[in-house]
N, C-alpha and C positions, 0 to 999 in steps of 0.2 A: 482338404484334409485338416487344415485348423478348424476349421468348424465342426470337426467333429469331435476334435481335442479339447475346443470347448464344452459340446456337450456331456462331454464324456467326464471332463472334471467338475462341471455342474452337478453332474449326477449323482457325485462320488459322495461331493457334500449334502446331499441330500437323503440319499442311502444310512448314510451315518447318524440321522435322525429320524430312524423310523424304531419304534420302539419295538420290532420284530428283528431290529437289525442281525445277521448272521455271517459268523468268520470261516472259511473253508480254506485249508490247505490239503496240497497232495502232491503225487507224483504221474507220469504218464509217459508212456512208449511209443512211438508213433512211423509205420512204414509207413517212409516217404518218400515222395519220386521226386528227385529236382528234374524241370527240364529246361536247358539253359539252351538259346539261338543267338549268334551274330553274327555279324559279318566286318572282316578285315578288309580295310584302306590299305592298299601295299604303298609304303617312303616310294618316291619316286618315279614309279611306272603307273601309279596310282590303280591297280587293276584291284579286282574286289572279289576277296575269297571269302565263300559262306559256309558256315558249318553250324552243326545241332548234335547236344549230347542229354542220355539221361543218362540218371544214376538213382537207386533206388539204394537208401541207408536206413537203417535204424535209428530214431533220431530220440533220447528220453530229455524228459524235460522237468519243470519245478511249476507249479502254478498256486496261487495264493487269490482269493473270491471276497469281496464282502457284499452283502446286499440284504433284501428283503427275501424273506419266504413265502410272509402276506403274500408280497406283492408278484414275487419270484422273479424280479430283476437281480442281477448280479454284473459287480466291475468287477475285472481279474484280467494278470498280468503274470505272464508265460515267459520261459526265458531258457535256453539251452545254450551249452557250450558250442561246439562245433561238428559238424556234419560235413564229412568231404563230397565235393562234386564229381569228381572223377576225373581220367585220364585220355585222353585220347590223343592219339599220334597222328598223323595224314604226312603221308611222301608228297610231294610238291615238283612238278617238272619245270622248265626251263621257261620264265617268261622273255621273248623275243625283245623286249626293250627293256628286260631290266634283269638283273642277275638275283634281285632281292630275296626272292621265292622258291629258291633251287636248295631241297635236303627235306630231313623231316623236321615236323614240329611237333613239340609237344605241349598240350596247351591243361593246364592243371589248375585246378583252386580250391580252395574251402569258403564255406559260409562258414563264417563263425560269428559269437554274439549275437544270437536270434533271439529275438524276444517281442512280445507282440501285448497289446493294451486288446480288452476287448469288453463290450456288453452280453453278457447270457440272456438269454428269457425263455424260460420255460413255458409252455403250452399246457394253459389249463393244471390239472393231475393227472396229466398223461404220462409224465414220465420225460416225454420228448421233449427237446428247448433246441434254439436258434443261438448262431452267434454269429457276432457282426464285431470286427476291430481294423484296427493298424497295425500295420508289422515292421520291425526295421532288421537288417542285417548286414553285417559286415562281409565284406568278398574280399578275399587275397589272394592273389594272383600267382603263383609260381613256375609261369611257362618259360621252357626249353625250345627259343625261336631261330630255326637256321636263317630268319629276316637281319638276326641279331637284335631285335628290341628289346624290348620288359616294358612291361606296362606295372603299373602301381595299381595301389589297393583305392576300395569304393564304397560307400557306404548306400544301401537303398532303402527305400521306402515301399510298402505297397499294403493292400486289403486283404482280411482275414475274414473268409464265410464259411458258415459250418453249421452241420444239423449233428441231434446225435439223441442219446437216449440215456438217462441216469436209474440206478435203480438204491432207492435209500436204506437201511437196516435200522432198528431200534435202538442201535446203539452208536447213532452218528457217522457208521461209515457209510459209501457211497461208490459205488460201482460207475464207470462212463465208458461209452464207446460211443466213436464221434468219427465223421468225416469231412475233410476241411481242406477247401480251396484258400491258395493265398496267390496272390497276382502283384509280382513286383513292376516296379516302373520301370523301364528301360533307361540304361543309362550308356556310356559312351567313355572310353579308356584313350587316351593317348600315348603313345610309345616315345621311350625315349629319344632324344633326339640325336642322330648321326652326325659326322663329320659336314655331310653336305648340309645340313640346317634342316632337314625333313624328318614328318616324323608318320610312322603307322599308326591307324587308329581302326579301333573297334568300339561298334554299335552294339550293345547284347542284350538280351532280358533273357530273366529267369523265373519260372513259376512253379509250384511247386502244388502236389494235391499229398495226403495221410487219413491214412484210418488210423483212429488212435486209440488205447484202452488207458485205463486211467483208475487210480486210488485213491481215495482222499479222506478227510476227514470235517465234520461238522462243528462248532463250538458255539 
């Protein structure tokens, strides 16, 4: 991934030198499915409970482009407040060597601070363009564990792919609708730790797909 953060800020300065050079801001709304999987280390009996949630939200966003039109390369960099993951509960019965697991849970969070670097490139004068970036986002954790844990908050990384189609006006605005894979890195949560010195841990990844429409402007 740094190397692509280098080519990406290579680019940036290079862009900035082309005497077609062109500024784009806008806005855009985007249904999106988070799908979040992991699985919990139970303190002590070490037994391993799996679970998988989606949640489909409304996610609007800020996006700002510079690039060439010659050339139809574009850098832009996307950036949303917060979109919640959702809720979900699970009754838990009695594990035989360990009391840790007995009641419900409730396991809750937000992504917040989303925001992703990316390259455009449009196809020809077809209208359609590619994109390829980075994405990072913030995960906060607010689960309700009859285990008694809490787990803290995570920061992850992951790849932004996406096709889509723009359509331009005479008067610099610009119409998008776009579809866009992002594939976060799996990352790993520790629970606090108990009186006995142990702690729960969970393994998760989340990934997300959106169709997006989008409004912008040219300068």
């Amino acid at each position: 991934m740094n190397k692509l953060i280098v080519a990406i800020a290579t680019l940036t300065l290079s862009l900035m030198t082309f005497a077609s050079a062109e500024v784009r801001v806008g806005a855009s709304i985007a249904m999106t499915e988070f799908d979040a999987s992991g699985t919990e280390t139970l303190k002590s009996s070490s037994v391993k409970a799996n679970g998988s949630h989606s949640e489909t939200a409304l996610v609007p966003a800020l996006f700002a482009e510079i690039g060439s039109s010659d050339r139809g390369i574009y850098l832009g960099f996307n950036y949303t407040d917060v979109a919640a993951l959702g809720q979900q509960s699970k009754v838990r019965g009695t594990d035989p060597l360990s009391d840790n697991d007995t009641g419900t849970n409730v396991a809750d969070a937000d992504v917040e601070s989303l925001s992703s670097i990316y390259l455009l490139k449009t196809i020809g004068g077809s209208g359609f363009f590619a994109k390829l970036g980075i994405a990072s986002a913030d995960i906060t954790t607010k689960e309700q564990l009859a285990t008694g844990s809490t787990y803290g908050n995570v920061s992850v990384d992951g790849m932004v792919y996406g096709l889509g189609y723009q359509s331009n006006t005479d008067t610099g605005y610009f119409f998008r609708a776009a579809y866009e894979m992002t594939e976060y890195d799996g990352f790993t949560l520790t629970g606090a730790t108990d009186a006995d010195s142990v702690n729960n841990s969970i393994k998760a990844d989340i990934d997300s797909t959106a169709f997006t429409m989008s409004l912008g402007k040219s300068f």
